[in-house]
C-alpha positions as CSV (number, residue, x, y, z in Angstrom):
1,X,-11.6,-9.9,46.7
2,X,-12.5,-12.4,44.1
3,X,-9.7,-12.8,41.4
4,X,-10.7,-13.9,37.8
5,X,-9.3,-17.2,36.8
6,X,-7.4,-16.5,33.0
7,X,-9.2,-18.2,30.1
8,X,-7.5,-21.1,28.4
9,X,-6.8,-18.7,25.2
10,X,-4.6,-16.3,27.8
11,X,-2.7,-19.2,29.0
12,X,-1.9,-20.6,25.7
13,X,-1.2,-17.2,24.7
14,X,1.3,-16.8,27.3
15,X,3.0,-19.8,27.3
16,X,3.5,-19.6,23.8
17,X,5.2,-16.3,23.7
18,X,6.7,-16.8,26.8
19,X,8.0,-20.4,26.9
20,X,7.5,-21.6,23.2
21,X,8.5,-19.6,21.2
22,X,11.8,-18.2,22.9
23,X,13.3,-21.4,24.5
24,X,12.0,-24.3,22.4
25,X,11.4,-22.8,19.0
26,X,14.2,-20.5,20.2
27,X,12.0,-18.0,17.5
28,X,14.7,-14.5,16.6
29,X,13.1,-11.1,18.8
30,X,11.7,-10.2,15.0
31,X,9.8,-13.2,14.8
32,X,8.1,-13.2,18.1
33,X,7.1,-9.6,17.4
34,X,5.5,-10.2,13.9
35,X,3.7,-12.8,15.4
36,X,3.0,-10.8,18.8
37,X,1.6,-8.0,16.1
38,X,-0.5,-10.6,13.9
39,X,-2.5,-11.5,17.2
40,X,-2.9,-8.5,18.7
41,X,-4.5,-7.5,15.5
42,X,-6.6,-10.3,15.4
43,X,-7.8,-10.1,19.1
44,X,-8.2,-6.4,18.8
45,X,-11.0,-7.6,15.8
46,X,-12.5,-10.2,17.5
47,X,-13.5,-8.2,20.8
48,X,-14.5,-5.4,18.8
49,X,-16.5,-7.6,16.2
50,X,-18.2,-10.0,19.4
51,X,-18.3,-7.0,21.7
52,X,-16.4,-8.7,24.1
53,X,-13.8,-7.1,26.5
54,X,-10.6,-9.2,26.3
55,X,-10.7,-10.9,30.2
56,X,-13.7,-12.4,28.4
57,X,-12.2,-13.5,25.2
58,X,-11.1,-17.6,25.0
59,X,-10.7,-20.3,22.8
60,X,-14.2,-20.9,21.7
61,X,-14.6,-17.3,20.2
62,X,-12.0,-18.2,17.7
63,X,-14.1,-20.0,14.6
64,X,-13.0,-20.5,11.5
65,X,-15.4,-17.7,9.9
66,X,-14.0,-15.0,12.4
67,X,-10.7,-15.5,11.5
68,X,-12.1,-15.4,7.4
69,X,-13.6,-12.2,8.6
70,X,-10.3,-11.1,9.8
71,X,-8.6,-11.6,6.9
72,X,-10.9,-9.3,5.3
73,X,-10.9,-7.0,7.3
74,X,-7.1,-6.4,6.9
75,X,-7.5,-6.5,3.0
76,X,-10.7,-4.1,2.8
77,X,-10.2,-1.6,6.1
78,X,-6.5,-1.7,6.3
79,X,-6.3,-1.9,2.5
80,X,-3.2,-4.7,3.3
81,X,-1.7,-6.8,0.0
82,X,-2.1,-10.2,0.0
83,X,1.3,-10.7,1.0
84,X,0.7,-9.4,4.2
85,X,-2.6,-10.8,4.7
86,X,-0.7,-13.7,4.4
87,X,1.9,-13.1,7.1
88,X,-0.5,-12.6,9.6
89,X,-2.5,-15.8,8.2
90,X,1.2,-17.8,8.9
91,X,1.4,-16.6,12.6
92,X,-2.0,-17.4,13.4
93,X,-1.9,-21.2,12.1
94,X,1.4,-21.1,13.9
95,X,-0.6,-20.7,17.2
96,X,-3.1,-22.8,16.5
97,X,-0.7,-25.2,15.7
98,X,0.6,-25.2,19.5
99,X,-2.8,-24.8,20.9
100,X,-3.5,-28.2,18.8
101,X,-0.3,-29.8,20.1
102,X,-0.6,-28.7,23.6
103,X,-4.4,-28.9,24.2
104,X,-5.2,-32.0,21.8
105,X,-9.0,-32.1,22.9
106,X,-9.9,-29.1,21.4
107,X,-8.7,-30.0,18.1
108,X,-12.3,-29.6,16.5
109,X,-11.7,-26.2,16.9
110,X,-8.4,-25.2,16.0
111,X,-8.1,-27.5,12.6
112,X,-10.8,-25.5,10.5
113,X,-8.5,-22.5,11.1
114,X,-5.5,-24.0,10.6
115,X,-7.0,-25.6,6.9
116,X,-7.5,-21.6,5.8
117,X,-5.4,-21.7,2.7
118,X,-3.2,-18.7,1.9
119,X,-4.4,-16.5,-1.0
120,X,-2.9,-16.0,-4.5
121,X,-1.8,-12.5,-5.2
122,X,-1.6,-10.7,-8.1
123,X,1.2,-11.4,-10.5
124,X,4.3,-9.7,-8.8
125,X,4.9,-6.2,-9.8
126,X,8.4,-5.6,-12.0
127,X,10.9,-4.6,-8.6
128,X,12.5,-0.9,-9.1
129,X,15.5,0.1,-8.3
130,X,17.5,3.4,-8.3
131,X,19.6,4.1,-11.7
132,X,23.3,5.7,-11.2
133,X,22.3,9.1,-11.6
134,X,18.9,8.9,-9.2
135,X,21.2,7.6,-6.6
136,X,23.2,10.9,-7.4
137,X,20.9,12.8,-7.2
138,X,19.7,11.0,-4.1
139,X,22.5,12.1,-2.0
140,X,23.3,15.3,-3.6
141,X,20.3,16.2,-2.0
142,X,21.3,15.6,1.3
143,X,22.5,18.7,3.8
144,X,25.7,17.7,5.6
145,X,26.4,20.8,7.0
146,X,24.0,19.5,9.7
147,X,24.8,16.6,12.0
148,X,21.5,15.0,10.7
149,X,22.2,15.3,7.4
150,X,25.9,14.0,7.7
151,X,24.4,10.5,9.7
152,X,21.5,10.4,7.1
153,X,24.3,10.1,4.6
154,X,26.3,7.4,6.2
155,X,23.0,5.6,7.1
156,X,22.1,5.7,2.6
157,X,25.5,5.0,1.4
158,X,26.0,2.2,4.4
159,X,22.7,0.6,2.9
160,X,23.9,1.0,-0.4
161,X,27.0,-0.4,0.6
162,X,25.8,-3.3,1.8
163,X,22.4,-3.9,0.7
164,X,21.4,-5.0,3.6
165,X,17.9,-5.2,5.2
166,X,17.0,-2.1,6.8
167,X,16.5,-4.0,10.2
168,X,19.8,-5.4,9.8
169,X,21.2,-2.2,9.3
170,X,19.2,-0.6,12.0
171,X,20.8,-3.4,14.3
172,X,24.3,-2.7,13.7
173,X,26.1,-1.5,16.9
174,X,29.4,0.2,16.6
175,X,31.5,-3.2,18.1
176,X,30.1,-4.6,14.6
177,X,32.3,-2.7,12.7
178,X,35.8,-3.3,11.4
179,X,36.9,0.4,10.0
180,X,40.6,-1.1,9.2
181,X,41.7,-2.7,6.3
182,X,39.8,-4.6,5.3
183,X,37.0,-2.9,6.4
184,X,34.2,-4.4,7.1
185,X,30.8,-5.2,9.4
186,X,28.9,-8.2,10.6
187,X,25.5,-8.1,9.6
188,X,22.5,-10.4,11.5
189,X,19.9,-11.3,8.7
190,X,17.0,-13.3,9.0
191,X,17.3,-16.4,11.6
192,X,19.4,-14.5,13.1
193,X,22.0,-15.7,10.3
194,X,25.1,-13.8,10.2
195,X,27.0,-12.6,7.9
196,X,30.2,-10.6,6.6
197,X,30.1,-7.5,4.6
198,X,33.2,-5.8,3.1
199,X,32.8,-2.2,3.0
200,X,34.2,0.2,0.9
201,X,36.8,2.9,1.7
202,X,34.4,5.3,1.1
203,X,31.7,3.9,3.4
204,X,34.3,3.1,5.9
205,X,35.4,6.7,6.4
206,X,31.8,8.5,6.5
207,X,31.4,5.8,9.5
208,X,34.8,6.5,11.2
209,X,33.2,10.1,11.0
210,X,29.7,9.3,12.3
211,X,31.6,7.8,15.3
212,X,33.8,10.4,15.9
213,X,31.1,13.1,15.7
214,X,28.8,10.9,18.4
215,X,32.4,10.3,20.5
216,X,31.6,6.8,20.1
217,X,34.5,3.7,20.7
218,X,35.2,1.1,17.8
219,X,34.2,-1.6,20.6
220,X,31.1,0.1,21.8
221,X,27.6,-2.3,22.0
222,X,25.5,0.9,21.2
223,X,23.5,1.1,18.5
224,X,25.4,2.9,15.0
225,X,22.5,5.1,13.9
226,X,20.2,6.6,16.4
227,X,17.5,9.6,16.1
228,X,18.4,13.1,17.6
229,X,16.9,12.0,20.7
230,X,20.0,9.0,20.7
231,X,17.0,6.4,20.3
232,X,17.4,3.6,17.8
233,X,15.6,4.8,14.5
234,X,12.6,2.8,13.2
235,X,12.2,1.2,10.1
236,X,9.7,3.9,9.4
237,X,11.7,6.8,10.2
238,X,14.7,5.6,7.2
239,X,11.6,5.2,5.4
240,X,10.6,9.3,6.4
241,X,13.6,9.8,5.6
242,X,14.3,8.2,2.4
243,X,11.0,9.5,1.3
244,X,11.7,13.2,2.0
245,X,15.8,12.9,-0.1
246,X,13.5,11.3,-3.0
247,X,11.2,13.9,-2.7
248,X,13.9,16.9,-2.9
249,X,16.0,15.2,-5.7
250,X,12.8,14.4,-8.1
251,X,13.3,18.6,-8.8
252,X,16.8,17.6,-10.1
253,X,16.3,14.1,-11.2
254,X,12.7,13.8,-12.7
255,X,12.5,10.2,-13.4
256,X,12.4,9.6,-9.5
257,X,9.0,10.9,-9.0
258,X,7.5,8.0,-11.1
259,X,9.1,5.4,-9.0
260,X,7.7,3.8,-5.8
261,X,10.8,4.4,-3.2
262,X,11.0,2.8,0.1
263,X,14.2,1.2,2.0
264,X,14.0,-2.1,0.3
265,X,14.6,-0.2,-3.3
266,X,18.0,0.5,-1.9
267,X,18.8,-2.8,-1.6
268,X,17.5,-3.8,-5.1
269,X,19.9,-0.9,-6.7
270,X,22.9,-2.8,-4.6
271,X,22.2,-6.1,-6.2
272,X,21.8,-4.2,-9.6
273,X,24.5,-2.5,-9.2
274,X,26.7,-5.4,-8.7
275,X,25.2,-7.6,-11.6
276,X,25.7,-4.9,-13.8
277,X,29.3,-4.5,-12.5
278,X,29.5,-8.5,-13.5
279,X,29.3,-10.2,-10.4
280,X,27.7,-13.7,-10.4
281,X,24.2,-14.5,-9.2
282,X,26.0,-16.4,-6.5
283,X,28.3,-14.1,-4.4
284,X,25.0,-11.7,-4.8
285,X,23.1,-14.0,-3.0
286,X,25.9,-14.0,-0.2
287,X,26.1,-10.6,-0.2
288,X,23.0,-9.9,0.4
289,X,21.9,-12.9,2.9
290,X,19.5,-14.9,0.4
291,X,18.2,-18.2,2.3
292,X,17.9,-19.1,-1.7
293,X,19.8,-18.0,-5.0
294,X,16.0,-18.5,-6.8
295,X,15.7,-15.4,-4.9
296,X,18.3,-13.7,-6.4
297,X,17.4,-14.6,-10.2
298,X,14.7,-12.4,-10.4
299,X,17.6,-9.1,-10.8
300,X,18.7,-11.2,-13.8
301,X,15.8,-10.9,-15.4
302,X,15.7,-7.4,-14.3
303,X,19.0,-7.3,-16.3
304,X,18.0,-8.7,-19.1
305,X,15.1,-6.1,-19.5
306,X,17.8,-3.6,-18.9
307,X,19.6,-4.7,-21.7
308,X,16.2,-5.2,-24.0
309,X,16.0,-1.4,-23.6
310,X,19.5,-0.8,-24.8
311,X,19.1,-3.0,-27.6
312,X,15.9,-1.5,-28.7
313,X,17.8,2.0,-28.8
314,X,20.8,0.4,-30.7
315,X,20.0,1.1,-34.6
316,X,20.0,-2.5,-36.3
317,X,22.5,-3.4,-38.9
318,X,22.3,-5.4,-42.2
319,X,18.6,-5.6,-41.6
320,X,16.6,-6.5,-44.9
321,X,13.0,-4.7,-45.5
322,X,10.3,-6.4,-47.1
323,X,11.0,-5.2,-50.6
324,X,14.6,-6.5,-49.9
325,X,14.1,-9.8,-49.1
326,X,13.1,-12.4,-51.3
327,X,10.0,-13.5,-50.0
328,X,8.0,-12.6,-52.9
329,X,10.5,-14.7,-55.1
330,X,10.3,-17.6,-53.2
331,X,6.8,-18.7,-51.7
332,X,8.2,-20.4,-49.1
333,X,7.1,-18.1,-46.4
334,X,8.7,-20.9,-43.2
335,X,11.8,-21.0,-45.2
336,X,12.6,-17.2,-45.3
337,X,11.0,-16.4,-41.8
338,X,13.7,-19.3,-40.2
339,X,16.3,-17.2,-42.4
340,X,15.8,-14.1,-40.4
């Protein structure tokens, strides 16, 4: 039986994911997966654009103008932002940037892709976040006569709590927990950075229950917030979640139907919630894992909207109106607009 010999793009392919990328980039599971994602995509679009089956598919198939295509394709067809068009854009130079490395002679080919710039987006859209009384409302919609209802309640106010990263909370096993005083749990970010997280006595006692009602030990390695089949949930089944709470509290809260709600908004109402409380920029940044404290300036500016808003509702005092003021005695139209 005559055995096909694997192209040079499947060897690259596997040494990277299964040599580079764990052992001497020593790349976090989350990484390798985004990247695993990005090039699955882009293969999937090559042997369907080339009409190739993917035995077939090596290195030469990759130009520079297939990849453009690509990138189009995920903009146009799977209407993606530019933001994750350029995600998938990092993980692909990232390859080709080993292929270049590892297979130097066949740099003509892999350079043109990897000079593909990334794309500007649009300005950045203002970030919501959940007011005090949506987040009322949020859980006052909640059922927790059920046992679904009573974890999707400790899963919200554990993520408000922390304000973590829905992975990160998605990751926590039960030995991560300290329900004592002080309670707290160790969270693994990005980088597989951790980090501590106090939690509140509140939060710490809707956990103690969760663990009680699934009979699991403070020490145990299994994962804290499973679906009803005891499988780990998804990132998009919070977001199912979330979505359908949001949905039943916009009849008691209206304001929440005009806002776009998805498991990172939690996190913004944490760090809102804590700079409105008067906590610095800085132990926000800790809190919530920033690699950068630039990162965590933009809910000061949020805050300072906040306040515009406030101010704008405030009635002004010892204003003077245009007949008032003595413009019209005094032509010197600099002089009275600096005494303003």
């Amino acid at each position: 039986m005559k055995t096909t010999k694997p192209s040079l793009l499947s060897r690259c392919l596997a040494e990277y994911f299964s040599e580079y990328l764990p052992a001497v980039r020593g790349m976090s599971p989350h990484t390798q997966s985004s990247y695993r994602d990005s090039l699955v995509l882009l293969l999937r679009f090559l042997c369907s654009r080339l009409r190739l089956h993917p035995t077939a598919l090596d290195l030469e198939h990759v130009k520079v103008d297939d990849v453009l295509c690509f990138l189009d394709y995920l903009e146009q067809e799977r209407h993606n932002g530019v933001a994750t068009r350029n995600v998938r854009l990092a993980a692909i130079r990232a390859f080709f940037t080993y292929v270049g490395s590892r297979y130097p002679q066949r740099s003509h080919e892999v350079h043109p892709i990897l000079a593909i710039p990334v794309k500007r987006g649009q300005p950045q859209k203002p970030t919501d976040y959940l007011e005090d009384e949506e987040l009322t409302a949020l859980f006052s919609s909640i059922d927790r006569t059920h046992a679904s209802g009573r974890r999707d309640h400790a899963l919200l106010a554990f993520m408000f709590n922390t304000g973590a990263r829905v992975q990160e909370v998605l990751d926590v096993r039960a030995c991560d927990l300290q329900l004592g005083r002080p309670s707290l749990v160790r969270l693994t970010g990005k980088g597989r950075k951790q980090r501590t997280c106090p939690l509140w006595p509140q939060t710490a006692a809707l956990l103690k229950e969760l663990l009680a009602e699934r009979q699991l030990e403070p020490g145990s390695p299994k994962k804290l917030f499973v679906n009803n089949r005891g499988e780990s949930l998804t990132r998009f089944g919070v977001r199912y979640l979330l979505n359908t709470y949001v949905e039943a509290a916009s009849s008691i809260c209206p304001s929440l139907a005009g806002k776009r709600i998805h498991p990172h908004t939690v996190r913004h109402s944490t760090a809102m919630s804590l700079l409105c409380a008067g906590v610095d920029l800085y132990s926000i940044s800790q809190w919530l894992g920033h690699a950068s404290i630039n990162t965590t300036g933009r809910y000061a500016a949020l805050d300072l909207q906040m306040k515009r808003r406030i101010l704008s509702r405030a009635k002004p005092k010892g204003s003077l109106s245009y007949s008032q003021s003595k413009w019209r005695r005094d032509p010197n139209i600099i002089e009275w607009l600096e005494s303003l």
